[in-house]
C-alpha positions in Angstrom: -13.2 14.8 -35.6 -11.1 18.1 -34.4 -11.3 16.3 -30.7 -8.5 13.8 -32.2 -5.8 16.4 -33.3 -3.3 17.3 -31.4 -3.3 20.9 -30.4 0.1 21.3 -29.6 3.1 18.7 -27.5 4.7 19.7 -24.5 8.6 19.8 -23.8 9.5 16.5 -22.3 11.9 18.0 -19.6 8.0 19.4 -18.3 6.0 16.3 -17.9 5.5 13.7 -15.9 4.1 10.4 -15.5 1.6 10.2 -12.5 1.5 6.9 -10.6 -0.4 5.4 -8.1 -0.7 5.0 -5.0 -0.9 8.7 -4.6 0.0 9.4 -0.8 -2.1 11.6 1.4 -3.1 12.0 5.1 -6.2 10.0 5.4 -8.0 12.4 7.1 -7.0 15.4 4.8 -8.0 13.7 1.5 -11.5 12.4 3.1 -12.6 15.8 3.9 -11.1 17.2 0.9 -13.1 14.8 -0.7 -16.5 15.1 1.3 -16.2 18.9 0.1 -15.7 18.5 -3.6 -18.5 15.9 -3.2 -20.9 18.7 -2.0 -19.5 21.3 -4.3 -20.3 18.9 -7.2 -16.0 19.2 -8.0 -15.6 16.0 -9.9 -11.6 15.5 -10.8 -9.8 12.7 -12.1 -7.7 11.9 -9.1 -6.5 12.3 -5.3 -3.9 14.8 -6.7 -6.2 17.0 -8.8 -8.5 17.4 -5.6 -5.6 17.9 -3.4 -4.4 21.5 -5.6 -7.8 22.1 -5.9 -8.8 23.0 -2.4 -4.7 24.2 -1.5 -2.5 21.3 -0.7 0.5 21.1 -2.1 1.4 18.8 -4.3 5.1 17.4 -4.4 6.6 14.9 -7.1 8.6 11.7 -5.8 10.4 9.7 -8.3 9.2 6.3 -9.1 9.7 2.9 -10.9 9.0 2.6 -14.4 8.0 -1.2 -12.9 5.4 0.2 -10.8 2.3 -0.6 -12.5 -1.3 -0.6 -11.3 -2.4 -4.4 -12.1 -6.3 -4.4 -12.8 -6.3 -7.1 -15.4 -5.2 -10.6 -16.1 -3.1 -8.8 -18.7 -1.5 -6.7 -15.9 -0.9 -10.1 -13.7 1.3 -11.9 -16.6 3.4 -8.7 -16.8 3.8 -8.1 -12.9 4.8 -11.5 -13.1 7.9 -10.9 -15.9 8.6 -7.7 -13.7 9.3 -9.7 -10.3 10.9 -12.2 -12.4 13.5 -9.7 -13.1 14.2 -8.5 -9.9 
């Protein structure tokens, strides 16, 4: 199972966490989008398309507390977050 090692750990002060919503002009991303659909360019999100065909890409800071809630999991803890706000 080499596809569960760990090849190697980046420096900390280099990564960052991604979080959504990723902001683009609407009209940008769509046709971005229409062409990696025709090229067959599959990528994991808005962000990864966006470098791919040349727009730049610029990091914002966040909110730890800024999660994506998809679950009923995710509702109990948005719930503790606005609690503490």
């Amino acid at each position: 199972m080499d596809k569960n090692l760990v090849k190697s750990t980046v420096s900390r002060d280099q990564a960052y966490l991604a979080q959504t919503p990723q902001v683009f002009d609407f009209a940008r991303i769509l046709r971005i989008h229409q062409t990696a659909a025709e090229q067959k360019y599959e990528a994991t999100d808005d962000a990864m398309l966006a470098e791919q065909y040349g727009m730049k890409v610029m990091i914002i800071p966040g909110y730890y507390d800024n999660i994506k809630i998809t679950t009923a999991e995710d509702m109990i803890l948005a719930e503790e977050i606005a609690r503490k706000w």
